[in-house]
DOMAR-362526 format. One line per 10 residues: their letters; for each residue x, y, z of N, C-alpha, C, O, CB. Coordinates in pm, whole numbers, plus 50000, padded with zeros to 5 digits. Glycine has a CB too. Example, Ala and Ser with C-alpha at 12.3 -4.5 7.8 and 13.67 -1.06 7.14 Angstrom:
DOMAR-362526
as = 51319:49431:50780:51230:49550:50780:51320:49670:50780:51424:49668:50846:51131:49553:50905 | 51285:49775:50708:51367:49894:50714:51290:50003:50787:51341:50114:50804:51408:49940:50572 $
END
This chain:
DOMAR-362526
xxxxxxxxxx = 29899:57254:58572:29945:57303:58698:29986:57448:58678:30066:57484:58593:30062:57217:58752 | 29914:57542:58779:30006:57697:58755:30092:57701:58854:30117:57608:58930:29922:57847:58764 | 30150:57834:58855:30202:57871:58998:30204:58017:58933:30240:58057:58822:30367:57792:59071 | 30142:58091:59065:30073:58227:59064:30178:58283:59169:30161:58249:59286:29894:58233:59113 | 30289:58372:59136:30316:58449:59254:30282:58603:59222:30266:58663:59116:30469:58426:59299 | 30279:58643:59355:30191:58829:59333:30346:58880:59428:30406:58833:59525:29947:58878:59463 | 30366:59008:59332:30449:59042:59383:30468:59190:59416:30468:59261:59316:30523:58991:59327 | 30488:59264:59552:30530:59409:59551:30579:59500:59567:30608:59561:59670:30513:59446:59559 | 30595:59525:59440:30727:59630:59371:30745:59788:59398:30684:59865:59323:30711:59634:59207 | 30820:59836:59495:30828:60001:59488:30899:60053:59348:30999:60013:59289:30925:60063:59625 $
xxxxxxxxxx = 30821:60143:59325:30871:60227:59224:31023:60257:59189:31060:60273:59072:30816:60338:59252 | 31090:60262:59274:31217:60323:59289:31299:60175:59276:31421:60174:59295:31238:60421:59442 | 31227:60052:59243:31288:59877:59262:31300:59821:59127:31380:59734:59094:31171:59759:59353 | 31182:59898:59024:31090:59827:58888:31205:59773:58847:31207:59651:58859:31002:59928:58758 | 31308:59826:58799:31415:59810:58682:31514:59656:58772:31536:59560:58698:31535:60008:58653 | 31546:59649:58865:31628:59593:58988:31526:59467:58962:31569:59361:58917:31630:59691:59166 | 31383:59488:58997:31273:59375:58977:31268:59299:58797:31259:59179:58770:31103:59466:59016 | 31275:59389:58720:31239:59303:58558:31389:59273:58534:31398:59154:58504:31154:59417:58396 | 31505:59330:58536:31611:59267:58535:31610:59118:58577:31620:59033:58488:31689:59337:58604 | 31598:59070:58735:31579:58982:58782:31454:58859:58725:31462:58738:58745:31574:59039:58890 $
xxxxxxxxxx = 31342:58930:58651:31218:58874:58664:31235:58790:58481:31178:58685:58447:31072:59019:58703 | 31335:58882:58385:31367:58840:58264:31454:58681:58266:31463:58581:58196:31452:58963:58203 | 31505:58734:58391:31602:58610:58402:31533:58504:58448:31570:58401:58391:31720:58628:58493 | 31432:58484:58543:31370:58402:58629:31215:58338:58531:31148:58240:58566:31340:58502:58782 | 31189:58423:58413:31114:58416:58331:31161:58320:58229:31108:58211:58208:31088:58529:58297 | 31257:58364:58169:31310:58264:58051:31363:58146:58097:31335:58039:58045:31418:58320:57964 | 31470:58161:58230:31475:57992:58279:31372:57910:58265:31396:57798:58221:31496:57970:58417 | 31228:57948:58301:31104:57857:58381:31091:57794:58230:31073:57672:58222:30932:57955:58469 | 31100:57874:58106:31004:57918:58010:31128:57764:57917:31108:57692:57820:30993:58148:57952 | 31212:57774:57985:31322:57660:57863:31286:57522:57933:31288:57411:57880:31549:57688:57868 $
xxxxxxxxxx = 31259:57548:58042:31222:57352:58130:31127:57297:58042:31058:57346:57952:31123:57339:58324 | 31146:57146:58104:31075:57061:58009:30961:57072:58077:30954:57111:58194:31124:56916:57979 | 30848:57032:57992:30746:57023:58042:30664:57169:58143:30585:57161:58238:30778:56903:58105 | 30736:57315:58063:30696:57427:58099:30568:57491:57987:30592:57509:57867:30830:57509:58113 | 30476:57510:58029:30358:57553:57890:30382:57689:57840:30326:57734:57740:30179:57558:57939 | 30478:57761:57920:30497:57943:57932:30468:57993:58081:30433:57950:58191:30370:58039:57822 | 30497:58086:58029:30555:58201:58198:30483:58326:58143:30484:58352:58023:30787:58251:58233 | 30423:58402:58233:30412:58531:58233:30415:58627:58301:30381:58598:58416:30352:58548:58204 | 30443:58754:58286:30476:58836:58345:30375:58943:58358:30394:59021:58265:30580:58861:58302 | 30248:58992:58453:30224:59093:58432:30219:59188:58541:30261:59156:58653:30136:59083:58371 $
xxxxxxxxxx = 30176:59294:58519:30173:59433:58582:30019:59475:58585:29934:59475:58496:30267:59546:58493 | 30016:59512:58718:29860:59578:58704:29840:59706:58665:29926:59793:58680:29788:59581:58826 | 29718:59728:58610:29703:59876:58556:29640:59919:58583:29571:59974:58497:29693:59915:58460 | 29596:59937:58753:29548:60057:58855:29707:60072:58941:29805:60007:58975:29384:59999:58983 | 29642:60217:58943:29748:60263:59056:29739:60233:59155:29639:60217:59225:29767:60373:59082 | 29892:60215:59187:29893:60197:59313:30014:60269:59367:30112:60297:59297:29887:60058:59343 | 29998:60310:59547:30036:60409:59611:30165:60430:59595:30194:60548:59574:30005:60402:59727 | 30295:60316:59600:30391:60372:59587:30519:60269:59521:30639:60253:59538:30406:60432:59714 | 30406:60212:59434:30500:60124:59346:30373:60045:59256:30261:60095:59239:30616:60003:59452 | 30416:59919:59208:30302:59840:59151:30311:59664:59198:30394:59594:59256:30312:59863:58973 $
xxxxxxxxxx = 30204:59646:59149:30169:59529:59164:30186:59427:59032:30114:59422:58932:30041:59542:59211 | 30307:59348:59066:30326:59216:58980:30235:59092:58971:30159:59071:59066:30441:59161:59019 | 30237:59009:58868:30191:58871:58908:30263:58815:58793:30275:58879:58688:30020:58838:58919 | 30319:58677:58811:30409:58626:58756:30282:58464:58720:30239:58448:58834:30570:58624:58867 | 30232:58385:58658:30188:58304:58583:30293:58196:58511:30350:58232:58409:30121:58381:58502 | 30315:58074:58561:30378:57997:58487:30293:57890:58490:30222:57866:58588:30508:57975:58521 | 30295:57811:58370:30204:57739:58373:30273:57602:58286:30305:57606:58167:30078:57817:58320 | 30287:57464:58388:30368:57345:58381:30254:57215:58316:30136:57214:58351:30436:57312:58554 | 30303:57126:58231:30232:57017:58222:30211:56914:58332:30145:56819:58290:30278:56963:58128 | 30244:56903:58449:30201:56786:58588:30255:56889:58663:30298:56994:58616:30283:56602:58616 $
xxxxxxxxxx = 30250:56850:58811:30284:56832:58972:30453:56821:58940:30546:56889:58982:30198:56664:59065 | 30449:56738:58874:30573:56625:58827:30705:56743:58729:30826:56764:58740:30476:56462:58682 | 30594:56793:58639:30705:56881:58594:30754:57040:58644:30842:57117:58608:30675:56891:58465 | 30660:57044:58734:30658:57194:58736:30806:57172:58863:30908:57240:58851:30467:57288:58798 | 30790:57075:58966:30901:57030:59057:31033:57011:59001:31132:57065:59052:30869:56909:59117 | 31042:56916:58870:31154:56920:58810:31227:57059:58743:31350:57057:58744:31132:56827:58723 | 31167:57166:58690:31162:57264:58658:31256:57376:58775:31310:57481:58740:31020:57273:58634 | 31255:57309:58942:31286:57403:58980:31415:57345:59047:31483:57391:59138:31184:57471:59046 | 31428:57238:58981:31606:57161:59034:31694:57193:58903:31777:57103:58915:31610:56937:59062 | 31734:57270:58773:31845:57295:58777:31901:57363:58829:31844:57456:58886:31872:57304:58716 $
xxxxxxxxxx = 32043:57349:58832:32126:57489:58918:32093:57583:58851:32023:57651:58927:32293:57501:58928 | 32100:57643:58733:32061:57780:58692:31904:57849:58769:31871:57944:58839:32045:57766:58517 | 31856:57758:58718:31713:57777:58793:31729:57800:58969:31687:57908:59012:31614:57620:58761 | 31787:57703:59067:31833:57736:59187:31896:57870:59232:31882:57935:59336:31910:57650:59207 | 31948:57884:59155:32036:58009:59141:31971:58147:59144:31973:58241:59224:32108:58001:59014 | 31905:58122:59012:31819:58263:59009:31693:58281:58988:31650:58395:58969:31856:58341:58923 | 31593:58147:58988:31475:58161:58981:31404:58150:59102:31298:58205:59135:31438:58089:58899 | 31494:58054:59176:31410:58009:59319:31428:58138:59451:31348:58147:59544:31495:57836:59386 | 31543:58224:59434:31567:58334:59505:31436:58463:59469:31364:58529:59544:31728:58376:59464 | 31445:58460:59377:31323:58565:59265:31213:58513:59302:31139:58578:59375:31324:58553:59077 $
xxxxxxxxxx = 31183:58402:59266:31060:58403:59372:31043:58388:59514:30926:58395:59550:30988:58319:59344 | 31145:58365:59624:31087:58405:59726:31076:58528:59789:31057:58549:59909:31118:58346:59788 | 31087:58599:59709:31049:58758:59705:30880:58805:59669:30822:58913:59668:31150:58826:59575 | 30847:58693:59649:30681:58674:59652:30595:58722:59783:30645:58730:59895:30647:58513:59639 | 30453:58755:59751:30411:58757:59878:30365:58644:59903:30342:58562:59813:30327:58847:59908 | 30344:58620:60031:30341:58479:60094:30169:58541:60193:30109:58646:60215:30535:58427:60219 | 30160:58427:60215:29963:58373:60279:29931:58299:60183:29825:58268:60237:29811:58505:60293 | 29928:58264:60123:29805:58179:59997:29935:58084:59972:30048:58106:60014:29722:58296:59806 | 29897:57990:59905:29976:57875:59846:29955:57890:59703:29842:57886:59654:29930:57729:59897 | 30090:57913:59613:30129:57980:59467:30081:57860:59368:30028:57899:59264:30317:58019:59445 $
xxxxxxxxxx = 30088:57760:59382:30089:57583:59308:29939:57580:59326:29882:57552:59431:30191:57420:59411 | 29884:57610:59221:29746:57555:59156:29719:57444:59091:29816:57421:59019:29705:57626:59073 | 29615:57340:59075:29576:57251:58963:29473:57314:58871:29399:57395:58927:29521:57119:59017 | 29458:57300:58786:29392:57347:58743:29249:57199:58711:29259:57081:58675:29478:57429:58640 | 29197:57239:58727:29059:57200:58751:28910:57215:58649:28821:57130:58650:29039:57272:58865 | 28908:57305:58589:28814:57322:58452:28874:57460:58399:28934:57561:58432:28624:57335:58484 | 28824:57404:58310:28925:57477:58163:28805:57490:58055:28728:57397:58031:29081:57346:58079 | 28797:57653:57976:28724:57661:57899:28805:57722:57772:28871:57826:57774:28618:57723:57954 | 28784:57634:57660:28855:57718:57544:28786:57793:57510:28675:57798:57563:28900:57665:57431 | 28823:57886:57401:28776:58006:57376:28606:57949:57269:28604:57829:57241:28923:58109:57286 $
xxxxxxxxxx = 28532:58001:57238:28414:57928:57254:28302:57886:57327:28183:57867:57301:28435:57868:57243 | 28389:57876:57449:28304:57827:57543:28308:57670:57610:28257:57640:57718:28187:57848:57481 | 28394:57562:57504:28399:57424:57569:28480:57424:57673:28592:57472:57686:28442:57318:57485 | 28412:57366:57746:28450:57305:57930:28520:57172:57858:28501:57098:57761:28267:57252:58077 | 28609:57188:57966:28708:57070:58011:28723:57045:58154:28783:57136:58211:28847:57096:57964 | 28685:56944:58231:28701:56903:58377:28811:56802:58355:28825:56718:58266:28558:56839:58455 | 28918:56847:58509:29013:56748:58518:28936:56694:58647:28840:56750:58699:29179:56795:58528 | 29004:56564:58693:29012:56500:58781:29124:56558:58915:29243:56582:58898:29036:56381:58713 | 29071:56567:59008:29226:56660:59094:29331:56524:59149:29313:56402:59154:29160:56782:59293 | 29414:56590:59175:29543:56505:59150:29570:56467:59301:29659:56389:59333:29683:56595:59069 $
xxxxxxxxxx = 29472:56538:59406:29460:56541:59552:29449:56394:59578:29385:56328:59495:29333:56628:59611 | 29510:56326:59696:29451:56224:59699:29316:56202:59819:29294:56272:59917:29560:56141:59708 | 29237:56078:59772:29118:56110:59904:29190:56077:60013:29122:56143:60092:28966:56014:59911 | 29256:56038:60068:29280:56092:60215:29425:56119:60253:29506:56066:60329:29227:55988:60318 | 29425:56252:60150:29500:56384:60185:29511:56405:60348:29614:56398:60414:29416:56517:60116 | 29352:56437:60404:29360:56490:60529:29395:56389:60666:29420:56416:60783:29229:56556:60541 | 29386:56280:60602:29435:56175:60688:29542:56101:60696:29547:55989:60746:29374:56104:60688 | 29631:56162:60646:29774:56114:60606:29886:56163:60697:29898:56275:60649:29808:56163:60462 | 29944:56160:60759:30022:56255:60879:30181:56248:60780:30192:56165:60690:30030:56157:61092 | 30274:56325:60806:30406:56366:60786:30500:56196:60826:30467:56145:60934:30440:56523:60906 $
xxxxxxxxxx = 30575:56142:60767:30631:56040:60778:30537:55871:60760:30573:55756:60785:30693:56073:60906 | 30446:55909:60721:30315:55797:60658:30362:55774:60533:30272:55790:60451:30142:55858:60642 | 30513:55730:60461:30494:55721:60338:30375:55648:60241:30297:55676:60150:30596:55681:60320 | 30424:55509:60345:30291:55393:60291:30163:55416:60273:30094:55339:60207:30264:55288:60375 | 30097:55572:60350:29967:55577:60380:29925:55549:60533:29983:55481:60618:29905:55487:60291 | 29799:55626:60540:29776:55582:60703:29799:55475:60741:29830:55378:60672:29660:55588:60754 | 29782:55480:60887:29750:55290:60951:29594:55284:60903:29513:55365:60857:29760:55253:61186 | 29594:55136:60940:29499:55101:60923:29471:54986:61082:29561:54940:61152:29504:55052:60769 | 29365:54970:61096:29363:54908:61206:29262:54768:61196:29158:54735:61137:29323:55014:61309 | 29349:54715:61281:29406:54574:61243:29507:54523:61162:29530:54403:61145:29329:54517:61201 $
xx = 29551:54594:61123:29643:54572:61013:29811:54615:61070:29823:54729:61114:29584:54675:60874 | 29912:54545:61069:30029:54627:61165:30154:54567:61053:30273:54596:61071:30049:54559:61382 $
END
C-alpha cells in the first residue's frame, strides 16, 4: 500500500515545511507495519517555490490505517498532511511490482467486486432480491 502526497511549497515556507515534514516523516517511519517514508523534492524549477512528494509505503490497507491513530501521529502527522494537494486520491495498492532485474510480481487488488454496487450504510453488502 503507498500513500503519495504532492505538496506546494513557497520558497520563503521550505524550512517551516521540513521542520514539520521531519517530524511527520519519522512518526510514519516508527508504526508497525510501515515499509519507510520518503521525502522528495523536485529538481526542475519551479516559479516560486518547489514541489514536494512525500512516499510512504505500509504493509496492508490494515496497517497503513492503524499507523494514523496514534496521538503523536494525530497530532502532527495527520495536520502535515492535510496540507497536501487534494484532486487525486493519495492511498495506492500497489498492483505489479518489478525487482530490480526485471522480475514481475502481480498482486491481486484488495477492491472488492462489487465495490460499485455497494451504497454507504450496506455493511452486510448489497440487497439482494428475494432475499430480505
Amino acid at each position: 500500500m503507498l500513500l503519495i502526497c504532492r505538496f506546494a511549497v513557497p520558497e520563503t515556507g521550505i524550512e517551516d515545511f521540513l521542520t514539520e515534514a521531519r517530524t511527520a516523516t519519522r512518526l510514519l517511519a516508527e508504526q508497525p507495519g510501515c515499509q519507510g517514508v520518503q521525502l522528495a523534492r523536485t529538481v526542475e524549477e519551479a516559479a516560486d517555490g518547489a514541489e514536494w512528494t512525500l512516499l510512504a509505503r505500509f504493509d496492508s490497507v490494515v496497517a497503513y490505517r492503524r499507523a494514523l491513530s496514534p496521538f503523536d501521529v494525530r497530532v502532527h502527522v495527520v495536520p502535515f498532511l492535510s496540507k497536501a494537494e487534494v484532486g487525486t486520491s493519495a492511498v495506492h495498492e500497489i498492483l505489479l511490482d518489478a525487482a530490480p532485474g526485471g522480475e514481475l510480481t502481480e498482486q491481486h487488488s484488495l477492491l472488492a467486486d462489487d465495490r460499485d454496487s455497494v451504497r454507504l450504510g450496506e455493511v452486510a453488502g448489497p440487497d439482494v432480491p428475494g432475499r430480505s
